[in-house]
Residue frames relative to the residue before (quaternion, step in Angstrom):
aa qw qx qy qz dx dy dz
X 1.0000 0.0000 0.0000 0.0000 0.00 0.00 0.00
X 0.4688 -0.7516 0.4484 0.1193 3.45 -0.77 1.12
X 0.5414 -0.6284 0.3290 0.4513 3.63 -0.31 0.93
X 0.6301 0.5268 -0.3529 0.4483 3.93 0.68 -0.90
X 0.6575 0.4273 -0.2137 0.5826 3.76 0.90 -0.82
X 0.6669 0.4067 -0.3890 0.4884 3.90 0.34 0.11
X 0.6389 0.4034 -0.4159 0.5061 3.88 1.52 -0.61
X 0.6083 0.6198 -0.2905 0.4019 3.73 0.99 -0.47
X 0.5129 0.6270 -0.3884 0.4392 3.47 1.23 -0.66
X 0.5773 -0.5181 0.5109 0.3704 3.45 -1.31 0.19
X 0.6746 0.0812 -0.0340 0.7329 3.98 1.43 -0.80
X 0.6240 -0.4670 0.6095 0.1454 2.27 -2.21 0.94
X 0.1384 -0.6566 0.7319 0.1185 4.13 -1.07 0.43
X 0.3700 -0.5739 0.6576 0.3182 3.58 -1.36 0.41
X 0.6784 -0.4523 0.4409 0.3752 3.42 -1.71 0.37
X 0.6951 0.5051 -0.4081 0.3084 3.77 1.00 -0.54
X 0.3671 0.6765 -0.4023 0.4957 3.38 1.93 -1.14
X 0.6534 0.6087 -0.3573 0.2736 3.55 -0.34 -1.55
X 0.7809 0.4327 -0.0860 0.4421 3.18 0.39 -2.12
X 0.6780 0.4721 -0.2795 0.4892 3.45 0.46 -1.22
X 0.7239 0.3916 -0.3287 0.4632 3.99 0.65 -0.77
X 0.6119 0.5115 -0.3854 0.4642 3.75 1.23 -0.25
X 0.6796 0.5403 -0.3061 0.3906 3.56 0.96 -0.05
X 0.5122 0.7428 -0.3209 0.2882 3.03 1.41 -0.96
X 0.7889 0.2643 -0.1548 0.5327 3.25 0.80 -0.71
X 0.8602 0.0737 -0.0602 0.5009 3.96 1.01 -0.13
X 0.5063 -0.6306 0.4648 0.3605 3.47 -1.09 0.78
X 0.2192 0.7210 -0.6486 0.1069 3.64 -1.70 0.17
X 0.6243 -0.5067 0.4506 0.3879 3.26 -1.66 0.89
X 0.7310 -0.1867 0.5751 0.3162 2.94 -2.15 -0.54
X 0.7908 0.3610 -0.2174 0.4439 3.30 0.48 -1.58
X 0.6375 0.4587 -0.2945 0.5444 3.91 1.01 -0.68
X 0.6952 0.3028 -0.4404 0.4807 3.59 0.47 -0.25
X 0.5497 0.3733 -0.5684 0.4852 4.11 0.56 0.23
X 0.5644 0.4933 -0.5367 0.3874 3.89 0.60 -0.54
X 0.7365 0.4176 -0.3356 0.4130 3.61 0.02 -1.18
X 0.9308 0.1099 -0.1000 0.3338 3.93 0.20 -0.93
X 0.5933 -0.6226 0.3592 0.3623 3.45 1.45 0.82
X 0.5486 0.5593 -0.4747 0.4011 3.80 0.77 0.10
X 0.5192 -0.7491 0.2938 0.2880 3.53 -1.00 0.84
X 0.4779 -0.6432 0.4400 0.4053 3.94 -0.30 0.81
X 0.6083 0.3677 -0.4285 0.5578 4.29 0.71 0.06
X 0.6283 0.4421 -0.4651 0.4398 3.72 0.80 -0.41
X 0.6355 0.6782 -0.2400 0.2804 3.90 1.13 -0.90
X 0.5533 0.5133 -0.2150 0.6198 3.05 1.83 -1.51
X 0.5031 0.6364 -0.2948 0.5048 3.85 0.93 0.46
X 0.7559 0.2997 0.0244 0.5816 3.12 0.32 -1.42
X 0.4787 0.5656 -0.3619 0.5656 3.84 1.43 -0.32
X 0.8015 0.1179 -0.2177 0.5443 3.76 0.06 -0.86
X 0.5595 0.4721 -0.5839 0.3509 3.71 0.12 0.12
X 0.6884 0.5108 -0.2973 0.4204 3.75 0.57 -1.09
X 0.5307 0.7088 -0.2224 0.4080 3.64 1.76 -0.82
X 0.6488 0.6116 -0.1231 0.4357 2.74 1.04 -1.95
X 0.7339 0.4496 -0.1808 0.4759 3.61 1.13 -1.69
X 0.4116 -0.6776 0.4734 0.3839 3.53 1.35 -0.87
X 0.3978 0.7560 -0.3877 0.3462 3.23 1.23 1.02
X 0.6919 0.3647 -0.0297 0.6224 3.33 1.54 -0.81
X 0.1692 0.7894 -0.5899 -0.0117 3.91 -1.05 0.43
X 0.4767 -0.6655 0.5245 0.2338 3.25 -0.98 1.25
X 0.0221 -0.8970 0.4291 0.1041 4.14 -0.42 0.91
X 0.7559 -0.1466 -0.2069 0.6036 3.47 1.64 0.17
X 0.2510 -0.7555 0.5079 0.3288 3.25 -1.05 -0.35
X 0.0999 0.7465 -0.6357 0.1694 3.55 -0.65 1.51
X 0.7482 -0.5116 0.2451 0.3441 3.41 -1.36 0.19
X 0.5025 -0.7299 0.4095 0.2170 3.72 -0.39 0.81
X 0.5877 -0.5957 0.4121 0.3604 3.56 -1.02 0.67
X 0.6449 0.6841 -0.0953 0.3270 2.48 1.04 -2.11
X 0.8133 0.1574 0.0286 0.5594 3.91 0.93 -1.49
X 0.4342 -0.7119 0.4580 0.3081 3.15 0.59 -0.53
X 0.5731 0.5668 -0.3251 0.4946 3.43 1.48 -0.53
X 0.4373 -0.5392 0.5721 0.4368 3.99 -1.23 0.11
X 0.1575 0.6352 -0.7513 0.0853 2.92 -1.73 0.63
X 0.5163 -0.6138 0.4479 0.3950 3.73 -0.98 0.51
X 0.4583 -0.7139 0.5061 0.1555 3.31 -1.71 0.80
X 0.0029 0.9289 -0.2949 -0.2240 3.46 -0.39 0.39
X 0.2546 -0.7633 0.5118 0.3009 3.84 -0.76 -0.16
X 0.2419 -0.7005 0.6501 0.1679 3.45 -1.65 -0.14
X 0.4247 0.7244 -0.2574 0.4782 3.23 2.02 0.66
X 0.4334 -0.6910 0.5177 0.2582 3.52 0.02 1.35
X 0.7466 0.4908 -0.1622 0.4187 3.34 0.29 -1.59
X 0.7557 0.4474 -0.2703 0.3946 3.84 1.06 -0.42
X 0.5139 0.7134 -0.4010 0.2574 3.14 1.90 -0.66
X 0.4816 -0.5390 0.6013 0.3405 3.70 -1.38 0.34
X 0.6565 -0.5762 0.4365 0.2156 3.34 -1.78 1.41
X 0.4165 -0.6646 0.5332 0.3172 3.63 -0.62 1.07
X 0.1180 -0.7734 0.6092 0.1294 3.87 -0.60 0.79
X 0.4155 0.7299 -0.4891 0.2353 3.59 1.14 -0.43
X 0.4453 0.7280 -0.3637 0.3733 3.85 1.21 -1.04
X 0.8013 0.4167 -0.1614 0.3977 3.17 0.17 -2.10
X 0.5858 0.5208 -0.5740 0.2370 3.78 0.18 0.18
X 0.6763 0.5047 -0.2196 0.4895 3.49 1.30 -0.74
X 0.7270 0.4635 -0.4251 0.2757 3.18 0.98 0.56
């Protein structure tokens, strides 16, 4: 959501609302999720470990970005998208 469209709304969203609801349904960099919703990629790397931290957010691969061209890890905010926890299987 574009800053001009968020004063026009009937409510205000915070920048975490924003991010977290743009994932829900698809993976994407840092850099592609400022492209799509105008929130800054240093504000994101923010909101990335806080939502982490809570288990709200999971990084699921890391290939090359639309957005840069460079790798960097995709992320989601999709339960259903997260990558299997493999950390289990060493102890087993």
């Amino acid at each position: 959501m574009k800053k001009s469209e968020m004063e026009d709304s009937k409510y205000w969203r915070t920048q975490k609302e924003v991010v977290y609801d743009y994932l829900k349904d698809k993976t994407a960099t840092a850099s592609m999720v400022e492209a799509a919703t105008g929130v800054h990629q240093k504000c994101i790397t923010w909101i990335k470990c806080d939502l982490q931290d809570n288990g709200y957010l999971w990084e699921t691969e890391k290939k090359f970005c639309q957005e840069t061209g460079r790798r960097a890890w995709y992320l989601t905010t999709n339960p259903d998208l997260k990558p299997e926890d493999t950390q289990y299987r060493m102890f087993r």
